[in-house]
C-alpha positions in Angstrom: -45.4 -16.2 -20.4 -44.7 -13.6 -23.4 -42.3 -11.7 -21.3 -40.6 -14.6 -19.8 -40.0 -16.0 -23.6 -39.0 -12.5 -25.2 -36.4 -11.5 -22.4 -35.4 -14.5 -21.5 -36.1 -14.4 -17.8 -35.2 -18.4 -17.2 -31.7 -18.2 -18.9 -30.6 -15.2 -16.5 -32.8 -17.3 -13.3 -30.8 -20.3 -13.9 -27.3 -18.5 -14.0 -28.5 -17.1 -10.6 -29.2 -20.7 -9.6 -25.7 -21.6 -10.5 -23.7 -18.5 -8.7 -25.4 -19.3 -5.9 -24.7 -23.0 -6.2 -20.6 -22.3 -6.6 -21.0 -19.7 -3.8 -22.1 -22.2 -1.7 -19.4 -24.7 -2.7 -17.1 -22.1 -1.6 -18.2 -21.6 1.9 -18.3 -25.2 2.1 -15.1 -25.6 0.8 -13.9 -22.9 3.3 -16.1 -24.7 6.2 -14.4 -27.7 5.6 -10.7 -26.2 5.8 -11.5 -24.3 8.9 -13.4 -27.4 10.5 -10.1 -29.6 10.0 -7.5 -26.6 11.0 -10.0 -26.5 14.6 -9.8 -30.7 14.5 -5.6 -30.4 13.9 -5.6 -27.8 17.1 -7.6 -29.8 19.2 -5.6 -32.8 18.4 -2.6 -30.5 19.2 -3.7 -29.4 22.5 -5.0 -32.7 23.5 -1.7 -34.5 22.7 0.4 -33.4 25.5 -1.9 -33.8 28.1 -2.8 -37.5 27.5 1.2 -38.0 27.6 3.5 -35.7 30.0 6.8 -36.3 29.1 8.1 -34.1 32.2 6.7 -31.9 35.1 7.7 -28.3 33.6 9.5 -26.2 36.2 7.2 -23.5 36.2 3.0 -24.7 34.8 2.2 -23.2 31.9 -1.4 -24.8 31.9 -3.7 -21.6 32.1 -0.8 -20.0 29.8 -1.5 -22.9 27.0 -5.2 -23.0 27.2 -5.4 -19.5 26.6 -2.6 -19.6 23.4 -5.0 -22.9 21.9 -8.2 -21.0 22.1 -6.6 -18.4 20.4 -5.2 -20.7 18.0 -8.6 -21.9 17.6 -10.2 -19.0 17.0 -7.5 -17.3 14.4 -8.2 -20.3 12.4 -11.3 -19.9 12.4 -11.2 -16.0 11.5 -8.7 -16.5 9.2 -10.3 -16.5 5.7 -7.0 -14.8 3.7 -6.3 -17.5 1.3 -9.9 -17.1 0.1 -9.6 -13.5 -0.8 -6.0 -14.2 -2.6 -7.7 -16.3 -4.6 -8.1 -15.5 -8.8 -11.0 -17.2 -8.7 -12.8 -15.6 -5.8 -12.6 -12.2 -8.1 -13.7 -13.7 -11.1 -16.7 -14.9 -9.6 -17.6 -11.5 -7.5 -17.2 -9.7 -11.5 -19.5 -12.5 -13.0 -22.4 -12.1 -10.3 -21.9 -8.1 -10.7 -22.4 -8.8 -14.1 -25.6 -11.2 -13.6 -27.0 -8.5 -10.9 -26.7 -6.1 -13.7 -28.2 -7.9 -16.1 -31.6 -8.5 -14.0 -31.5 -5.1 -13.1 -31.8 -4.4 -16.7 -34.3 -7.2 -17.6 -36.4 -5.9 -14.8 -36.3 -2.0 -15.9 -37.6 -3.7 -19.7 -40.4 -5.8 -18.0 -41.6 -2.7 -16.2 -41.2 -0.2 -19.5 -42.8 -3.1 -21.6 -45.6 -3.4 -18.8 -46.1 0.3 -18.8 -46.3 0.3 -22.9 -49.0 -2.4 -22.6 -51.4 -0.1 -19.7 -51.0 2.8 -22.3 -48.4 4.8 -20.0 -45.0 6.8 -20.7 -42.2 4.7 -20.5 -41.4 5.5 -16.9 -37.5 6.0 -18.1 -35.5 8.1 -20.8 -32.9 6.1 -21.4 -31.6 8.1 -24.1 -31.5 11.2 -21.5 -29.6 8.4 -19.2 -27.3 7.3 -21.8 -26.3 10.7 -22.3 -25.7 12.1 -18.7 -23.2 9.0 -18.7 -21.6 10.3 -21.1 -20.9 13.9 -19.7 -20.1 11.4 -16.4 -17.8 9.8 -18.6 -15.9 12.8 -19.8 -15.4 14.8 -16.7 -14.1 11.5 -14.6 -11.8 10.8 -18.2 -10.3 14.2 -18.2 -9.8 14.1 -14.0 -7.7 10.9 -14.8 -5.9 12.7 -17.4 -5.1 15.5 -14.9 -3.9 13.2 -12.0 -1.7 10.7 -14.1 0.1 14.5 -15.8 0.4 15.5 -11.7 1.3 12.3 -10.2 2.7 10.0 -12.4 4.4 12.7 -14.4 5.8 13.7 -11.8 7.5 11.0 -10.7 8.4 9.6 -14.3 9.6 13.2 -15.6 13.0 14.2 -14.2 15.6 16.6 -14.7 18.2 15.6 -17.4 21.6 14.8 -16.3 23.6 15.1 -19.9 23.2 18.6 -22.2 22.2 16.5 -25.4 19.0 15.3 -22.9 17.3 18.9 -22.8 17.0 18.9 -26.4 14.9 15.5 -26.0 13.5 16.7 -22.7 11.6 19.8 -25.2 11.1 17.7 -28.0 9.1 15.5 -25.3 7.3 18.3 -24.0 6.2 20.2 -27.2 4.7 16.6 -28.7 3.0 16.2 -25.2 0.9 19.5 -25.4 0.3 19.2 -28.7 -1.4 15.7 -28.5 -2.6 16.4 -25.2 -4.6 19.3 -26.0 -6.0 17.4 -29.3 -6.9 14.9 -26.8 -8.6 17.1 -24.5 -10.7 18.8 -27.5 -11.9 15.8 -29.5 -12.9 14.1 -26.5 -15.0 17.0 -25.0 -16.4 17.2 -28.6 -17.0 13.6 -28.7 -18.9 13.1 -25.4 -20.4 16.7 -25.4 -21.7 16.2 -28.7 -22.9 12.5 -27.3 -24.9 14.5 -24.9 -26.4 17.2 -26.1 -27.1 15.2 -29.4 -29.3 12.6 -27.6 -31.4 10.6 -29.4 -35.0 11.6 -28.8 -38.5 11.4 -30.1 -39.4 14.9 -30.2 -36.9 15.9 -32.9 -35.2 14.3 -36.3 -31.6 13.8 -37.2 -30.2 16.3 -38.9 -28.5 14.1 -42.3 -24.8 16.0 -42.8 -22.6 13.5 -45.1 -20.2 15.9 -46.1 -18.1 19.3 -45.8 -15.2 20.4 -47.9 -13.6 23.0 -45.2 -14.1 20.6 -42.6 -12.0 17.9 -44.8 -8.9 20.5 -45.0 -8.9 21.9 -42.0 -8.6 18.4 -40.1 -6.2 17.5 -43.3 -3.8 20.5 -43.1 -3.7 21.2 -39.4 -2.2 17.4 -38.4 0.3 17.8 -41.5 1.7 21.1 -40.5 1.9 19.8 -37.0 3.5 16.2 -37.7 6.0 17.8 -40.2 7.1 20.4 -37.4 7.8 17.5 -34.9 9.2 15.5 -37.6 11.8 18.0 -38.3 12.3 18.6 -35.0 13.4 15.2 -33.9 14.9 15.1 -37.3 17.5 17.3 -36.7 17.9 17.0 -32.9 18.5 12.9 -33.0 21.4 14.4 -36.1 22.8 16.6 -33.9 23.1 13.7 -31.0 24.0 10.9 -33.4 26.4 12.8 -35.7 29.1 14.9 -33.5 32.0 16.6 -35.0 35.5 14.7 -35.6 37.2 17.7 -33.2 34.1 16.7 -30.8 34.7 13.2 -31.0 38.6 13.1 -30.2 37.5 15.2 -27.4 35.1 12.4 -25.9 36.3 9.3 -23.6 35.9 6.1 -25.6 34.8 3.6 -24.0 33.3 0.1 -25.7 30.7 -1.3 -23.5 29.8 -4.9 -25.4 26.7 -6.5 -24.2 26.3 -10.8 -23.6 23.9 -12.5 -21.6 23.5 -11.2 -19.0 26.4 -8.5 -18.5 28.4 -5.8 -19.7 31.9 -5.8 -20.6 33.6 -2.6 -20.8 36.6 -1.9 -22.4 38.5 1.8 -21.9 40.5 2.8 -24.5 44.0 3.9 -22.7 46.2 6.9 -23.5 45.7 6.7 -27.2 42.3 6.9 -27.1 41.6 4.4 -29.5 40.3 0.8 -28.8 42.4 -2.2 -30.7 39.8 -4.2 -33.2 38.2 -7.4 -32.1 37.2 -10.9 -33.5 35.4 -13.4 -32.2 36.9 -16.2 -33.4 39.9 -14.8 -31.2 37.7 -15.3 -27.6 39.4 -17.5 -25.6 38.9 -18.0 -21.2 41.8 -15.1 -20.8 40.6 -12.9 -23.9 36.4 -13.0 -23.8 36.2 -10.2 -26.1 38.6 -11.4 -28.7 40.9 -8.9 -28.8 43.2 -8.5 -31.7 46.4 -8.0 -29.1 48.3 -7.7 -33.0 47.2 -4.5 -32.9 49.3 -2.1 -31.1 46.0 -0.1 -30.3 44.8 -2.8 -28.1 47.9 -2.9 -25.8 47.2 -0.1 -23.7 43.2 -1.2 -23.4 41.7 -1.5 -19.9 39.3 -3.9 -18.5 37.0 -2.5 -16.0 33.6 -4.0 -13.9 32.0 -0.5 -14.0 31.7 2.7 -16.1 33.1 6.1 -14.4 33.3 9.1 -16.5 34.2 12.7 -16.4 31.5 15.1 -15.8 31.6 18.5 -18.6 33.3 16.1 -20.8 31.8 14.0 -24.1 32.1 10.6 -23.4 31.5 8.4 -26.6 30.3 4.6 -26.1 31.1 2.0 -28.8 28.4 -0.5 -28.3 28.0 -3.9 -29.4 26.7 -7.5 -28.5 28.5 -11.2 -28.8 25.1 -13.3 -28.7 22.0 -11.7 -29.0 20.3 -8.1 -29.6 20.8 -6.1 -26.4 20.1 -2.3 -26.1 22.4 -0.1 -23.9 20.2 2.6 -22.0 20.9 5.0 -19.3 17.6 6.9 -18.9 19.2 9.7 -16.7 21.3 10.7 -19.2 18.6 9.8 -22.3 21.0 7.9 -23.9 19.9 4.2 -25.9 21.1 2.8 -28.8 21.0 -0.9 -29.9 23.7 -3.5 -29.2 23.6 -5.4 -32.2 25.9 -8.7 -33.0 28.7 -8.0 -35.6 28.0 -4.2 -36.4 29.4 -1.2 -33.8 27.1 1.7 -32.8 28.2 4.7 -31.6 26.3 7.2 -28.6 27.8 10.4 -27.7 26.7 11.9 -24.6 27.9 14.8 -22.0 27.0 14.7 -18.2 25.8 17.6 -16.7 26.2 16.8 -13.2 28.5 14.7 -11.0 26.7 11.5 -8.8 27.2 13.3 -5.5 25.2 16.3 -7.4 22.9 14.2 -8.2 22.3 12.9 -4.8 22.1 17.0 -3.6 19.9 17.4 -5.7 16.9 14.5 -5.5 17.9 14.6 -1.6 18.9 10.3 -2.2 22.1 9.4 -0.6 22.0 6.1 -2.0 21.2 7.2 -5.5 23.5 5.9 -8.5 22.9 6.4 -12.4 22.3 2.6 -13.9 23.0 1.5 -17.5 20.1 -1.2 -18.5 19.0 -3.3 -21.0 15.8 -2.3 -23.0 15.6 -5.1 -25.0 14.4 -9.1 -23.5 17.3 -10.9 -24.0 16.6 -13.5 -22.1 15.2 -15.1 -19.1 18.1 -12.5 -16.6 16.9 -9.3 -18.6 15.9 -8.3 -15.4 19.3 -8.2 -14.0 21.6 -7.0 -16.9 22.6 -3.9 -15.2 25.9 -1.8 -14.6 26.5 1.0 -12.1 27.7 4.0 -13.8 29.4 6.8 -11.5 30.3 10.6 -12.8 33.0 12.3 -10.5 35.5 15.1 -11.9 38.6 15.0 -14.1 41.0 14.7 -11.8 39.2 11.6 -9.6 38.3 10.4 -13.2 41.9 10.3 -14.1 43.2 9.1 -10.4 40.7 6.2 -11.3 41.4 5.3 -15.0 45.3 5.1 -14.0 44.4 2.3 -11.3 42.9 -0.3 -14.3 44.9 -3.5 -15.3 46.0 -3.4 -18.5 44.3 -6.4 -20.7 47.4 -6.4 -22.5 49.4 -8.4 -19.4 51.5 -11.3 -18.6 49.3 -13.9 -19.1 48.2 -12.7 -22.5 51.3 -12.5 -23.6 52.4 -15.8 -22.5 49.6 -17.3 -24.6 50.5 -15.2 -27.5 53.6 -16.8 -27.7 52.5 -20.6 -27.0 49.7 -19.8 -29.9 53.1 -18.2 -32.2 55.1 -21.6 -31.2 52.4 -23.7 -32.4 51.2 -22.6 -35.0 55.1 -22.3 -36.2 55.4 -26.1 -35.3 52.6 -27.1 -37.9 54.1 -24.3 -40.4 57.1 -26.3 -40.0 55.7 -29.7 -39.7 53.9 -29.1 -43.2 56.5 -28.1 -45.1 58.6 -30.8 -43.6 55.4 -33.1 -45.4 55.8 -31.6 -48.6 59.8 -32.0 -49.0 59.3 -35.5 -48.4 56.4 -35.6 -51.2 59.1 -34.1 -53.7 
């Protein structure tokens, strides 16, 4: 009776009890469901023979007895709604859990029974505790190993813009730096875990403090965080902050983000883009162009972005709701679309899509500008195709766009001029009268 009141023994019992009482519900449960799926086929194959509506040309009887006792049977078999089930997980981990939990209550009984017969405990569980831990580490660091070679692998690609390689090494030297700190403290953790044990035969040693210790795990991290620091300092600069003769060398292009699209404006012969207001969006203008601006007139509208490979191409990016973020991770290029304030991404393509297609051996592949930011509930699907050929098919391309600047934009131009004449005139007509 001592044991059973210091470990509990009837609290773990009765949570047995109750597994085995909602296991049971279950296969009753499941009994039921299969009992009335075998009434519903009997029911089935007994209909038609109690009423024939018509002697069948060619009888099928043997043919239909054999296709309802296999009906019969696949329902009965068929227990796949059961194993899709949440719940049926939740309870396998909660009587894992419980078996474990004997297990361990009866390894204490036995220990405790041992103790009281004047024996040595039968188990080391410091030893135990420790050989887990070496476990631990070699099974850790395997993981690390086959998530570098498998998932980096398919994660880590080539970059397809110059600016990218300067990322793609700032990447990798911050990935083996913190990688092999990870690889050292953790076999210094678990090794010192194991050979460390706790044990009878031997006294903790008491160490509270050590001054060269203290710097070097002080100084080493600074030096190292400073170097990538700088680093990402000056390579983000580099990307972010282009030359004036680099960036009248660039395509402009303004790609403007909404839920859930993206409108893309090039910028024409000048290569300059007209400003925009939004109090000027209308059904035939949707990104409130300024059309007052003789910049704007030679602006093109176009459903996808195709750009020039060995050429800069520079994005004006913006938003007319919320925050979006425009990302093409081929090229490493992202930078937010915010509402009201342009941002600016400068890239250069390396390769062409039909190189690109040579060289991951995908016909079907295509560079994709995305959304990195949840805008909304179709996030999922704000997405643009975004095709690299040469100059010359670039240029054969960019001649082919409408103009936004067209008929019908005009025509409201001038009915917007007329009216807002009439109440010019209409008001000052008011205030002659008034004199």
């Amino acid at each position: 009776m001592g044991l059973i009141k210091k470990y509990n023994i009837k609290g773990f019992l009765s949570l047995v009890v109750l597994c085995l009482l909602l296991g049971s519900s279950i296969s009753l449960i499941a009994q039921t469901t299969d009992t009335a799926a075998a009434t519903k086929a009997d029911t089935a194959i007994a209909a038609p023979a109690a009423k024939p509506t018509s002697a069948p040309l060619i009888s099928t009887a043997v043919d239909t007895a054999k296709s309802a006792a296999a009906t019969v049977v696949g329902a009965e078999a068929d227990h796949s709604a059961v194993y899709k089930s949440a719940w049926f997980y939740v309870l396998l981990f909660l009587l894992l859990c419980v078996f474990i939990g004997i297990v361990g209550k009866i390894l204490k009984v036995y220990e405790l029974s041992r103790e009281m017969q004047g024996k040595k405990a039968g188990f080391d569980w410091q030893k135990v505790q420790g050989v887990l831990f070496a476990i631990a580490l070699v099974l850790g660091l395997y993981g690390v190993y086959w998530s570098y070679t498998v998932q980096g692998a398919m994660s880590v690609t080539e970059s397809a813009s110059v600016h990218g390689e300067g990322l793609d090494f700032m990447f990798m030297v911050t990935t083996i730096i913190t990688t092999i700190v990870f690889v050292l403290t953790h076999i210094f953790l678990f090794g010192f875990s194991f050979k460390y044990r706790g044990s009878v035969e031997r006294k903790a040693y008491f160490y509270p403090h050590n001054n060269a210790v203290e710097r070097i795990w002080t100084i080493v991290p600074a030096i190292a965080l400073t170097v990538l620091v700088l680093l990402g300092f000056f390579t983000w600069r580099g990307i972010t902050s282009p030359s004036e003769a680099e960036q009248k060398k660039a395509v402009l292009i303004e790609v403007r983000g909404e839920q859930f699209k993206w409108n893309i404006r090039y910028s024409g012969s000048d290569n300059q883009v007209g400003v925009s207001n939004y109090k000027l969006i209308t059904p035939t203008n949707g990104l409130g162009i300024d059309f007052k601006d003789r910049k704007s007139w030679d602006d093109k509208l176009a459903g996808e972005i195709v750009i020039p490979v060995n050429r800069p191409t520079r994005v004006m990016i913006g938003s007319k709701d919320v925050l979006h973020s425009f990302y093409i991770p081929d090229f490493r290029v992202q930078m937010n679309a915010v509402p009201g304030m342009p941002t600016f991404f400068q890239f250069t393509p390396k390769y062409t899509t039909a190189q690109m297609r040579e060289k991951l051996n995908d016909p079907k592949f295509d560079f994709v500008l995305l959304c990195a930011k949840i805008c909304g509930s179709g996030h999922y699907n704000m997405q643009s195709k975004v095709t690299v050929v040469s100059e010359a098919e670039y240029a054969a391309w960019e001649a082919k766009l409408p103009v936004m600047y067209n008929d019908d934009v005009k025509k409201e131009l001038q009915m917007a001029e007329a009216k807002a004449s009439g109440l010019n005139n209409k008001v000052a007509l008011n205030t002659n009268n008034n004199r």
